[in-house]
N, CA, C and O atoms as CSV, one atom per row, in Angstrom:
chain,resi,resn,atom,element,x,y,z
A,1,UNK,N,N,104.116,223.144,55.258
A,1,UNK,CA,C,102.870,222.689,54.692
A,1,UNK,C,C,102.605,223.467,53.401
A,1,UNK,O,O,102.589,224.693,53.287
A,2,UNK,N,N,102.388,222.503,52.396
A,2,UNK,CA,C,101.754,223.708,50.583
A,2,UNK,C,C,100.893,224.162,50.988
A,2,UNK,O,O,100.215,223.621,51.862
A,3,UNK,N,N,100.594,225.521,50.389
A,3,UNK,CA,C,99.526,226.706,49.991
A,3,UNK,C,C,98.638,225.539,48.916
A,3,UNK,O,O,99.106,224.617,48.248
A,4,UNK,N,N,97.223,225.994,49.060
A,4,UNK,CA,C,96.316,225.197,47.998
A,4,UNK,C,C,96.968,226.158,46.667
A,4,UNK,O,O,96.911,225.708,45.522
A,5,UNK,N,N,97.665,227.690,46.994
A,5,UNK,CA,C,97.635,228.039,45.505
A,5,UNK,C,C,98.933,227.411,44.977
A,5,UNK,O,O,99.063,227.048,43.808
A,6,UNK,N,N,100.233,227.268,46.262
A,6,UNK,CA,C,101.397,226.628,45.273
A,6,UNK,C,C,100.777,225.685,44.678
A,6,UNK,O,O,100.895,225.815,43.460
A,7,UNK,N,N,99.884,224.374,45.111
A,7,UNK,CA,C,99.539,223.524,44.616
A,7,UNK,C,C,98.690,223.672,42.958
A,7,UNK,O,O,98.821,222.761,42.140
A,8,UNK,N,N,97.930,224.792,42.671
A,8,UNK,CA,C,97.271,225.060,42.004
A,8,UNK,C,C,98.059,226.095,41.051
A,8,UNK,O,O,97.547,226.540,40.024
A,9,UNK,N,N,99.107,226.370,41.405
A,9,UNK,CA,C,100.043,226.501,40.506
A,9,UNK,C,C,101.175,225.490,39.824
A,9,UNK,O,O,101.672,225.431,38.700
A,10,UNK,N,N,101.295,224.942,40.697
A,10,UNK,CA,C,102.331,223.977,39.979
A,10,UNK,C,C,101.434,222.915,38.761
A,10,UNK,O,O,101.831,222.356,37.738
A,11,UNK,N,N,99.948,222.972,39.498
A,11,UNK,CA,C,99.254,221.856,38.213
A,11,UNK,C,C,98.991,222.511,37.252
A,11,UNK,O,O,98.735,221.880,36.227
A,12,UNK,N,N,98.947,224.154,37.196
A,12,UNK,CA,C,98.129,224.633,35.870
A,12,UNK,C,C,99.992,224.562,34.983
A,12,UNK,O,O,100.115,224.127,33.838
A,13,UNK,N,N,101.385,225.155,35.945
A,13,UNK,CA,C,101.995,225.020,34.656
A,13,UNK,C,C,102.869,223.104,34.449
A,13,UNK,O,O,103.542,222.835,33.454
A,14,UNK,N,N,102.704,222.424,35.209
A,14,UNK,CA,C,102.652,221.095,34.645
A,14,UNK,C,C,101.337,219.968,34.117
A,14,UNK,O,O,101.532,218.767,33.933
A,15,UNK,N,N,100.421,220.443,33.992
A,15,UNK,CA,C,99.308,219.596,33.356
A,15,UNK,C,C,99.537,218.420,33.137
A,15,UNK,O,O,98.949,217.607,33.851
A,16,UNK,N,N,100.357,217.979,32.206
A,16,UNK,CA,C,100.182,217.030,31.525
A,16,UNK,C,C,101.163,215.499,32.582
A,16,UNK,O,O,101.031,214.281,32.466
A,17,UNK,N,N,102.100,216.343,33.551
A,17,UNK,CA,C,103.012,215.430,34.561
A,17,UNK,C,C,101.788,215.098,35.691
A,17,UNK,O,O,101.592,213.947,36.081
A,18,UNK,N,N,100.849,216.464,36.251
A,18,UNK,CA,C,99.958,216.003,37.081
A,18,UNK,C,C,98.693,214.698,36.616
A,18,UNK,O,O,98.261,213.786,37.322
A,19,UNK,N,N,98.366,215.030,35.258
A,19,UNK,CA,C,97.537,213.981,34.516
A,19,UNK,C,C,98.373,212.446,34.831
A,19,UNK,O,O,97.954,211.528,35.535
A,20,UNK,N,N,99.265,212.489,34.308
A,20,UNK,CA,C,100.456,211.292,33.901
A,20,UNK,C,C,100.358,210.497,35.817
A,20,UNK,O,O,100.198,209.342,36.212
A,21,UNK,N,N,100.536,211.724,36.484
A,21,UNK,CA,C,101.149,211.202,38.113
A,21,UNK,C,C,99.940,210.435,38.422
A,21,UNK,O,O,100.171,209.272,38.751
A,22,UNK,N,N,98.262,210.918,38.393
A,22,UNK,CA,C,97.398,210.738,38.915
A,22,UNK,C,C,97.306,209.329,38.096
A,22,UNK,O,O,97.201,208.234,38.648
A,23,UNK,N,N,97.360,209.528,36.779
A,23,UNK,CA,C,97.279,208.351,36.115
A,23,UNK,C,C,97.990,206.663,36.478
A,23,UNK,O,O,97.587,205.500,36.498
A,24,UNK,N,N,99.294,207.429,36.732
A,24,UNK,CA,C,100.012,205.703,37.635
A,24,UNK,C,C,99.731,205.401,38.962
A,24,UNK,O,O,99.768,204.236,39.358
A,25,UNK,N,N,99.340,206.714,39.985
A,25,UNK,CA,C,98.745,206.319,41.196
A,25,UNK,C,C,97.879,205.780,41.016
A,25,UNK,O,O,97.559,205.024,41.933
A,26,UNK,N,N,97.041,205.801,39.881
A,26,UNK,CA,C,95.562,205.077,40.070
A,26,UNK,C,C,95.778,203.404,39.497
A,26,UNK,O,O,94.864,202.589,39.620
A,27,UNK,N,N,96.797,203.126,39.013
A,27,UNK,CA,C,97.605,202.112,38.167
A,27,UNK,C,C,97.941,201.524,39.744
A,27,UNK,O,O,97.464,200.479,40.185
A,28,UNK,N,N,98.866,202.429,40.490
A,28,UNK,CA,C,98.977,201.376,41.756
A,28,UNK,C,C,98.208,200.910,42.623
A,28,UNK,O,O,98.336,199.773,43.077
A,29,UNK,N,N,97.263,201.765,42.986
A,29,UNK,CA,C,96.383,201.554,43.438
A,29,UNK,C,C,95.464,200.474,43.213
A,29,UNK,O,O,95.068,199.687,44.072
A,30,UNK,N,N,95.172,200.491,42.072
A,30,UNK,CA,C,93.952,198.928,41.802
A,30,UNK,C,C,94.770,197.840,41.940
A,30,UNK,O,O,94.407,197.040,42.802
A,31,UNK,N,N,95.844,197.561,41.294
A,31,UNK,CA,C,96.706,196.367,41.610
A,31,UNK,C,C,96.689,196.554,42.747
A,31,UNK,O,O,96.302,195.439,43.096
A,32,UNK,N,N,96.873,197.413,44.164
A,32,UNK,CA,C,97.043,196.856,45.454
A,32,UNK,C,C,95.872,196.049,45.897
A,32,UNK,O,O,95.853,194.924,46.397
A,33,UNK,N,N,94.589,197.125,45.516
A,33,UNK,CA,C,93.641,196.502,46.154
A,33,UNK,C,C,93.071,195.626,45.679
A,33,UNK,O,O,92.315,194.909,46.334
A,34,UNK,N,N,93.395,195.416,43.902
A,34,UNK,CA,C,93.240,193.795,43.674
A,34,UNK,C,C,93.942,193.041,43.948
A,34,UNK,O,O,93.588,191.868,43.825
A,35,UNK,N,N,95.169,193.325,44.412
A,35,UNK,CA,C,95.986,191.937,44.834
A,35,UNK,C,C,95.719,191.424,46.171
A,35,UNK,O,O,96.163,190.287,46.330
A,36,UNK,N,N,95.081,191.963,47.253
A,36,UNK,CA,C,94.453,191.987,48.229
A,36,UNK,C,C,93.516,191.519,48.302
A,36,UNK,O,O,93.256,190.630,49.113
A,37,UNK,N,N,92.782,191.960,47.516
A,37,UNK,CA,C,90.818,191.321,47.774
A,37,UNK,C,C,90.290,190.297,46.422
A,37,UNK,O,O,89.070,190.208,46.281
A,38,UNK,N,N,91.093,189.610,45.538
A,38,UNK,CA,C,90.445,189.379,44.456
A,38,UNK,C,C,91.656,187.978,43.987
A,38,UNK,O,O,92.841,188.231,44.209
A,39,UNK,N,N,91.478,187.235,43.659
A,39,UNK,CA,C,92.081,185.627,43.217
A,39,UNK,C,C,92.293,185.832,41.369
A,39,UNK,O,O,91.846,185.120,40.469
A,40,UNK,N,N,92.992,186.862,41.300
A,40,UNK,CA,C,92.546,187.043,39.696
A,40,UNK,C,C,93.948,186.503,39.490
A,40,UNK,O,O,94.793,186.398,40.379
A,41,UNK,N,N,94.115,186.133,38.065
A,41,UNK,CA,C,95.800,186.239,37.441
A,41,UNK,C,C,95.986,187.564,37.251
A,41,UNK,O,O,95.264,188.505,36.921
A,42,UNK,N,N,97.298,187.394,37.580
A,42,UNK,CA,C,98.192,189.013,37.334
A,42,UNK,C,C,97.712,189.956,35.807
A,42,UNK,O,O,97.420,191.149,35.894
A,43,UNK,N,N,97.693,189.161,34.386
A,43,UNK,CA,C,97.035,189.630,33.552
A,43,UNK,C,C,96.174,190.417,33.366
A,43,UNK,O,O,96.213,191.374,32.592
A,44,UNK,N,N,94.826,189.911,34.447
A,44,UNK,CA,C,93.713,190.345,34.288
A,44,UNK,C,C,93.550,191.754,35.272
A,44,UNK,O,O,92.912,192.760,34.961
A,45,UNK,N,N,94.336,191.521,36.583
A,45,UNK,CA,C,94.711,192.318,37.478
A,45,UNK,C,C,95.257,193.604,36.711
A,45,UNK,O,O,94.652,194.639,36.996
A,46,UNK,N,N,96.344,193.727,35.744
A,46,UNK,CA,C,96.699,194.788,35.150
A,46,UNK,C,C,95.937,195.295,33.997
A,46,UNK,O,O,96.287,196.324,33.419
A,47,UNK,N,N,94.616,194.415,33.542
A,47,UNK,CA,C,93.830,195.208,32.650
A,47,UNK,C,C,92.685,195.794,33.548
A,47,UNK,O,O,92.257,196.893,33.197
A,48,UNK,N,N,92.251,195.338,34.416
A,48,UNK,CA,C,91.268,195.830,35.378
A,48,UNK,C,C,92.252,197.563,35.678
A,48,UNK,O,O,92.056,198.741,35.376
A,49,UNK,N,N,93.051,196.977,36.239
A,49,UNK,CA,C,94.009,198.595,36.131
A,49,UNK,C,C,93.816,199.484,36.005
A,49,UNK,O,O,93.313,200.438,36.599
A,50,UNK,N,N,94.584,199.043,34.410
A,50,UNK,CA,C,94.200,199.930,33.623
A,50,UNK,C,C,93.526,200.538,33.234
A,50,UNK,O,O,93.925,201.591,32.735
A,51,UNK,N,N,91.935,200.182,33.239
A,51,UNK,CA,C,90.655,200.574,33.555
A,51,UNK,C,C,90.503,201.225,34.337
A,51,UNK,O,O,89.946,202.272,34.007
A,52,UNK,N,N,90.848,201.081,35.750
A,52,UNK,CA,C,90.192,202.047,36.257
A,52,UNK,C,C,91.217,203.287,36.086
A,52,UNK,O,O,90.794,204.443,36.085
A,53,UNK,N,N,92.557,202.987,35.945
A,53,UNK,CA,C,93.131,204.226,35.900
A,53,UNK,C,C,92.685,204.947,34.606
A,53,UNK,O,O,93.096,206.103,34.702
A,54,UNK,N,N,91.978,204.763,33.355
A,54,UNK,CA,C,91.474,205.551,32.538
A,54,UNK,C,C,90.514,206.086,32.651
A,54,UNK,O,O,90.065,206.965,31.916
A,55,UNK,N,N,89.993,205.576,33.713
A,55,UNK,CA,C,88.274,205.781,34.011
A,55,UNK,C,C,88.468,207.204,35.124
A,55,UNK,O,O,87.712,208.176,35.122
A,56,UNK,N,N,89.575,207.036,35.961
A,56,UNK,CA,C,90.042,208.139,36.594
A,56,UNK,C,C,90.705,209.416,35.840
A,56,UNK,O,O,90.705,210.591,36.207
A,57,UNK,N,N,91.265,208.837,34.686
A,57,UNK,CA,C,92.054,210.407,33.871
A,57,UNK,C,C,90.699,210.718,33.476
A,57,UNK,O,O,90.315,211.844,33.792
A,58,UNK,N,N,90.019,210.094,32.958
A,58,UNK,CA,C,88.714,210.989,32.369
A,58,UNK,C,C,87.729,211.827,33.181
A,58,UNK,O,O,87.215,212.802,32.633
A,59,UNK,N,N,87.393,211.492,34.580
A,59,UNK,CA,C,87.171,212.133,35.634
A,59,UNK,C,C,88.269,213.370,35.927
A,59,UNK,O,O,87.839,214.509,36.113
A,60,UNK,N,N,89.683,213.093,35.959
A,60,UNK,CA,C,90.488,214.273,35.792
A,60,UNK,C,C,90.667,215.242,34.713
A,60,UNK,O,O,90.784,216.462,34.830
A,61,UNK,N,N,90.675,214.363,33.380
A,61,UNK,CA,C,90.439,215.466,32.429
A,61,UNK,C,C,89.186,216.802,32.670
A,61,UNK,O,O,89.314,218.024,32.744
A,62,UNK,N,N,87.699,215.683,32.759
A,62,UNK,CA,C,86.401,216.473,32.359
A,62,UNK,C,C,86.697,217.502,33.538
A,62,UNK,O,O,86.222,218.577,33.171
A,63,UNK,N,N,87.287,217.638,34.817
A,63,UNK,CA,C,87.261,218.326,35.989
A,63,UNK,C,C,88.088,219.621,35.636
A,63,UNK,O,O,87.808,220.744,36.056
A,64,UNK,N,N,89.140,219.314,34.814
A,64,UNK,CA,C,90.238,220.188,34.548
A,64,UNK,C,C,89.418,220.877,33.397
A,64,UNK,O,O,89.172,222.076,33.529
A,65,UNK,N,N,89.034,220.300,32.427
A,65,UNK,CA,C,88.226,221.002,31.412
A,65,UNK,C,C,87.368,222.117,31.815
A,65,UNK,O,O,87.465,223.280,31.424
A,66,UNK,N,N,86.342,221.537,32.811
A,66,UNK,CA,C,85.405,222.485,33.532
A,66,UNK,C,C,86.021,223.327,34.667
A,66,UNK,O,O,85.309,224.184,35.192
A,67,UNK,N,N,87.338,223.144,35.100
A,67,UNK,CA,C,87.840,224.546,35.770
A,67,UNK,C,C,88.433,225.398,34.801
A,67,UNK,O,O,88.432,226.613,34.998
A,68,UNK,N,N,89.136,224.720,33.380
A,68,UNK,CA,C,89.721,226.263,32.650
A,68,UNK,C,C,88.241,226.701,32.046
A,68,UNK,O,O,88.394,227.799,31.511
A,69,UNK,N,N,87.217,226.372,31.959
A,69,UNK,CA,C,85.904,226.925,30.967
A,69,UNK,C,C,85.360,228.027,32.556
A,69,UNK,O,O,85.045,229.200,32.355
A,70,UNK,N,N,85.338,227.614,33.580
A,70,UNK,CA,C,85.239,228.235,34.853
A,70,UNK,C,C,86.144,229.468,34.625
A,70,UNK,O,O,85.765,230.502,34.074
A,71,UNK,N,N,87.421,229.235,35.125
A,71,UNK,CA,C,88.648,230.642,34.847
A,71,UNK,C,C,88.157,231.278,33.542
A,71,UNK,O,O,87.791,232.451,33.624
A,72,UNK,N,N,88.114,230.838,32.677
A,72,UNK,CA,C,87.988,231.518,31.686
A,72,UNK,C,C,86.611,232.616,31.257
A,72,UNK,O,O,86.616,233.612,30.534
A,73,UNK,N,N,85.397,231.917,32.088
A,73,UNK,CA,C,84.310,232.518,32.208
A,73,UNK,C,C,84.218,233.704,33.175
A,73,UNK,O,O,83.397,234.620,33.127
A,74,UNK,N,N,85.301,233.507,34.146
A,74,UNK,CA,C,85.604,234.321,35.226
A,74,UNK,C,C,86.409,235.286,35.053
A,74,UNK,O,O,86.333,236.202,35.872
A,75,UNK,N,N,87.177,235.366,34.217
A,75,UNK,CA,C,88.284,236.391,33.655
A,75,UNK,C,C,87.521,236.804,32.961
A,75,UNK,O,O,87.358,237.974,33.307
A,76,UNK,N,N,86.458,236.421,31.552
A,76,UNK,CA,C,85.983,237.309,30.767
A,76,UNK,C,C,84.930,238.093,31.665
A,76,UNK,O,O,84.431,239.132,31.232
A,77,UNK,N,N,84.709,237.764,32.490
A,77,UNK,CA,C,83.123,238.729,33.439
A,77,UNK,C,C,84.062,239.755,33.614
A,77,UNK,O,O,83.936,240.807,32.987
A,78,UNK,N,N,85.331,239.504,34.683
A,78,UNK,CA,C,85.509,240.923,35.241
A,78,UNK,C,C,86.059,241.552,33.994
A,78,UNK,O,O,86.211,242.744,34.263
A,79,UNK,N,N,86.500,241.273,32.525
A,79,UNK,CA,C,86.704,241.948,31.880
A,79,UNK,C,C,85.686,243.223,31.273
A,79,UNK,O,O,85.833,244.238,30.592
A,80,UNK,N,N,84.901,242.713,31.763
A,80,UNK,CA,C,83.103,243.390,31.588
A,80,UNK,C,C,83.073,244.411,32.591
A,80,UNK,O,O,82.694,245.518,32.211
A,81,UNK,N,N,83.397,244.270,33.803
A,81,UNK,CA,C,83.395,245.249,34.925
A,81,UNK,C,C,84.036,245.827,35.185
A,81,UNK,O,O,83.845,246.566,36.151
């Protein structure tokens, strides 16, 4: 079973593969569950997608943003103490 820190190590030194990964899971994901619940053409199905999978990196970005401004606020304190 992973450690939450292997995990939290492997994303701080791949960033941009964990962004990318989350990004096509969220790509598969809506096509499943639009192809499932929704009468759309395939077209529209892969721009809906796409949507939400951008709508999700940006939720992942702003999260990642606000944990290095976090670490970083946290390293400069104990640098104080």
């Amino acid at each position: 079973m992973f450690k939450m820190e292997a995990i939290q190590s492997w994303v701080a030194e791949h960033k941009l593969k964990a962004i990318g990964a989350i990004w096509v899971s969220g790509i598969g994901a809506s096509l499943a569950y639009s192809r499932a619940r929704t009468p759309l053409k395939p077209s529209l199905r892969l721009i809906h997608a796409r949507m939400h999978a951008q709508a999700l990196t940006l939720v992942v970005l702003s999260g990642a943003a606000a944990y290095h401004y976090y670490e970083k606020h946290e390293a400069d304190r104990q640098k104080e103490n």
